[in-house]
C-alpha positions as CSV (number, residue, x, y, z in Angstrom):
1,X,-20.5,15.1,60.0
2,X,-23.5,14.5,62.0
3,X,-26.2,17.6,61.1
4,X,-27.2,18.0,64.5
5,X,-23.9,19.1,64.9
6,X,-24.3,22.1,62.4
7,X,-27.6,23.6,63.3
8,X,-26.8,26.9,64.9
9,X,-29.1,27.6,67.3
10,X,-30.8,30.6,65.5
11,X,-31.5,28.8,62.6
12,X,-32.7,25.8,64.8
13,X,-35.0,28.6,66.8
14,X,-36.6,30.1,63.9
15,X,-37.4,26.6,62.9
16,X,-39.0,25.9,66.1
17,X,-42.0,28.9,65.0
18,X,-43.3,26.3,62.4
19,X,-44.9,23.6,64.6
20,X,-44.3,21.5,61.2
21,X,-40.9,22.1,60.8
22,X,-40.2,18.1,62.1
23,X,-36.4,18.7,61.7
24,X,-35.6,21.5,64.5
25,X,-38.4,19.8,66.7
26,X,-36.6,17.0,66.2
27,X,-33.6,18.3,67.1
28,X,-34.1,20.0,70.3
29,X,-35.8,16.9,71.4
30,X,-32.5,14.9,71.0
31,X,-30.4,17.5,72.2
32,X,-32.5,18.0,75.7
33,X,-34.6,15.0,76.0
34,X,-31.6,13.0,77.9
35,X,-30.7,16.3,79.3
36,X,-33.8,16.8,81.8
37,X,-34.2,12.5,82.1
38,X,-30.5,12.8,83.7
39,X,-31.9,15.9,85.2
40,X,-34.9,14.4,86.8
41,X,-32.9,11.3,87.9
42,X,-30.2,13.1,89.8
43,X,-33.6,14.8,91.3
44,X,-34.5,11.3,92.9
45,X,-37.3,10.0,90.2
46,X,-37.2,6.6,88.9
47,X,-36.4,6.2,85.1
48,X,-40.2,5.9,84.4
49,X,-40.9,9.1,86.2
50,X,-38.0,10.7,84.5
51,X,-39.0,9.7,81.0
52,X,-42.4,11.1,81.6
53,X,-40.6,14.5,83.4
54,X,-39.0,14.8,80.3
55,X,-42.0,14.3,78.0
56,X,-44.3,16.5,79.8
57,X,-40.8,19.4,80.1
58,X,-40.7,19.1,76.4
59,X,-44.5,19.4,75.7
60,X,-45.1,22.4,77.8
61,X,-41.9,23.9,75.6
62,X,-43.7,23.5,72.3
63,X,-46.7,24.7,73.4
64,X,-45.2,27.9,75.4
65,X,-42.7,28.6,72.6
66,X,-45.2,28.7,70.1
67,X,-47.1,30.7,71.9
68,X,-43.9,33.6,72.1
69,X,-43.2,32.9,76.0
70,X,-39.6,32.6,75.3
71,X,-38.2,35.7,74.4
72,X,-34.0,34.7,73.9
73,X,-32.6,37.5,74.9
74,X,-33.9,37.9,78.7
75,X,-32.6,34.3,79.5
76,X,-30.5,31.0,78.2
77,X,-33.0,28.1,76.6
78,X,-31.3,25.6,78.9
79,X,-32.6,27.9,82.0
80,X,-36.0,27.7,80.4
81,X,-36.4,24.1,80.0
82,X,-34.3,23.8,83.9
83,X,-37.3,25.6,85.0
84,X,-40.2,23.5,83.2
85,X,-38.6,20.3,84.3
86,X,-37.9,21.5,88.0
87,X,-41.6,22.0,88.2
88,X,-42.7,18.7,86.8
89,X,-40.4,17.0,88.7
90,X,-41.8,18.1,91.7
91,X,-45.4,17.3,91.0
92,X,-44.0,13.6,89.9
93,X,-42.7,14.0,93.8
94,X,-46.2,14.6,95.1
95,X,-48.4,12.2,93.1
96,X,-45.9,9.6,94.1
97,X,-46.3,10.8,97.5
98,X,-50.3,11.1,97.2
99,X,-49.9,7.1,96.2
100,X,-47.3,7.0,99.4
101,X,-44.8,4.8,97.4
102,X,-42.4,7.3,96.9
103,X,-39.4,6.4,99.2
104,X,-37.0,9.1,98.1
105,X,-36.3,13.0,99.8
106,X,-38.8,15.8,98.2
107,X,-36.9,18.6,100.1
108,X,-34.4,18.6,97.8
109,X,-36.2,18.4,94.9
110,X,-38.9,20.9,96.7
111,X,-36.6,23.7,98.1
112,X,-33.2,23.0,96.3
113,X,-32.1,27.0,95.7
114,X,-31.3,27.9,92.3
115,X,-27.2,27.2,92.4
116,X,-27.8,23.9,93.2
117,X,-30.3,23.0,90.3
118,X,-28.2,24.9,88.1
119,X,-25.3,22.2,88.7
120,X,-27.7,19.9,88.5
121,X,-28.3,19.9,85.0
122,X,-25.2,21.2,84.1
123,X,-23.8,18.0,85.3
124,X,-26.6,15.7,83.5
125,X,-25.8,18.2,80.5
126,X,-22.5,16.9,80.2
127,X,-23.1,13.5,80.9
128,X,-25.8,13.5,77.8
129,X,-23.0,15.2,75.7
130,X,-20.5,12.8,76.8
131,X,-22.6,9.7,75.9
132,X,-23.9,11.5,72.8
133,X,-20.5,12.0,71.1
134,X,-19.9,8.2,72.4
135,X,-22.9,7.4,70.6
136,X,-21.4,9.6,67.1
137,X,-17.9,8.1,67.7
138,X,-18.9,4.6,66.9
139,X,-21.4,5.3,64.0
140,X,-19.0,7.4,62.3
141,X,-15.7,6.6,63.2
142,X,-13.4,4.5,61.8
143,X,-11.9,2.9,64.9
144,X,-12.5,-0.4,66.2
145,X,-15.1,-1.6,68.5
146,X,-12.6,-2.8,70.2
147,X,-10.9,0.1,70.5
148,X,-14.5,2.0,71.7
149,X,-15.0,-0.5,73.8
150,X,-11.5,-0.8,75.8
151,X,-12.2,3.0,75.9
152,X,-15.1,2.7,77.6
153,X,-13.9,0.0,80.4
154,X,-11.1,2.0,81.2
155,X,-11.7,5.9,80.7
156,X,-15.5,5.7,82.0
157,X,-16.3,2.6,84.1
158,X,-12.5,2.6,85.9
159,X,-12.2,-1.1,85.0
160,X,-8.3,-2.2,85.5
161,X,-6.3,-2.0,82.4
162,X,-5.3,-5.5,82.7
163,X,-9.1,-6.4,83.0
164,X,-9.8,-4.8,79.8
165,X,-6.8,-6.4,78.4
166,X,-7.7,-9.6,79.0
167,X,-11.6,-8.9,78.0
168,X,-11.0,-7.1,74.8
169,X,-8.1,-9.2,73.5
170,X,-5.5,-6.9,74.0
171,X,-1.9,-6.4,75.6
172,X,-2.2,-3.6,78.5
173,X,0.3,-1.2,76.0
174,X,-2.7,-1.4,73.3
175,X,-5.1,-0.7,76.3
176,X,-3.8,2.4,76.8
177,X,-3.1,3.8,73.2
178,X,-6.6,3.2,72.9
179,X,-8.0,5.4,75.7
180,X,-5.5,7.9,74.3
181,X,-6.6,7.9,70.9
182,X,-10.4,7.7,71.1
183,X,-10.2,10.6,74.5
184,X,-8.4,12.9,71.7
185,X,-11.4,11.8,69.0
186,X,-13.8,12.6,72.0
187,X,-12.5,15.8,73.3
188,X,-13.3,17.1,69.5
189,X,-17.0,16.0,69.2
190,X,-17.7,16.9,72.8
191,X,-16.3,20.8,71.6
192,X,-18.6,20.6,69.0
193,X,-21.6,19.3,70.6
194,X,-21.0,22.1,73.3
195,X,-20.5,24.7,71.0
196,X,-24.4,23.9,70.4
197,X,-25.3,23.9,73.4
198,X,-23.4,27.4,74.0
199,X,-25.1,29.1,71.6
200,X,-28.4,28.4,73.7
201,X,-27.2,30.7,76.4
C-alpha cells in the first residue's frame, strides 16, 4: 500500500510543526501541489503561472503554519490553502496584466464569490485524486498496461471502443471488461485517497 495513503491527517499535521520533518512536508506537497496547479488553471493562468501559484500557495503555508496561523478547528486545510492560492492567483493576473500580455478574464478570478471557488477546487481536487490513483494503479497493480491503457481511452478520453480495440490489440468484448475491471480497482484507491483528503476538513 502506498504510505501516503495511511498518513492520517493528525499525525501528518503534528509532523508539519518540525520544519525538518521532510516526510509530512513532503506529503502535503504531493497531496495539494496538483491540487491548486489544477486550481489556478481552471482560474485562467498558463501552466507556468500555475506552477509558480502553486509554489508560492505552498510556501506561504509553511511559513504561516509554522508560525501557528492555522488553528484546525475554526476551518478545513483545503479552505486554507483555497484562500492562499486565490490570492496569488490573482496577483499572477495583475503582473501579467502590468506586462499587458495577459489575454484571459481577471473578473472572474478577481470577484468570483466564494461558492464558485469553492467548486473550483473541489473540481481540480478530484481531478488530482483521479489521476493520482491512475498514477498508483499502474505502479502497483498487477494489471496490464494494456489493460490501463484501454482504460484510459475509453473511460477518460471518450475514445470509441472499437478505436481502442484496434489500438490496444484487443477485441471490443475485452475493451470493455477492461474499463470494468480497472473502474472497480479505481473506485477503491480514489475512496482511500479521499478519505485523506476528508480528514482535512
Amino acid at each position: 500500500m502506498d504510505p501516503r495513503r495511511t498518513v492520517t491527517s493528525t499525525l501528518l499535521l503534528n509532523g508539519l510543526t518540525d520544519r525538518d520533518n521532510a516526510a509530512a512536508w513532503g506529503e502535503i506537497d504531493t497531496r495539494y501541489r496538483p491540487v491548486i496547479i489544477g486550481f489556478a488553471r481552471t482560474l485562467g493562468l498558463s501552466e507556468d503561472d500555475a506552477a509558480d501559484v502553486a509554489q508560492q500557495t505552498l510556501a506561504e503555508f509553511s511559513r504561516d503554519y509554522l508560525q501557528g496561523k492555522y488553528q484546525r478547528g475554526k476551518g478545513r486545510l483545503g479552505s486554507w490553502l483555497m484562500g492562499i492560492a486565490h490570492h496569488r492567483a490573482i496577483d499572477a493576473v495583475r503582473a501579467r496584466a502590468r506586462r499587458k500580455d495577459w489575454r484571459g478574464d481577471s473578473a472572474f478570478i478577481d470577484q468570483a464569490d466564494g461558492e464558485r471557488l469553492a467548486q473550483t477546487w473541489d473540481q481540480s481536487q478530484k481531478q488530482a485524486i483521479l489521476l493520482e490513483a491512475v498514477r498508483q494503479l499502474r505502479e502497483s497493480s498487477r494489471m496490464a498496461e494494456r489493460t490501463i491503457r484501454a482504460f484510459e481511452l475509453v473511460g477518460l478520453q471518450n475514445v470509441p471502443a472499437e478505436e481502442v480495440a484496434r489500438e490496444c490489440g484487443m477485441t471490443v468484448d475485452e475493451v470493455y471488461v477492461a474499463k470494468n475491471r480497472v473502474t472497480n480497482r479505481l473506485k477503491e484507491i480514489v475512496a482511500e485517497i479521499t478519505g485523506a483528503f476528508r480528514e482535512d476538513e
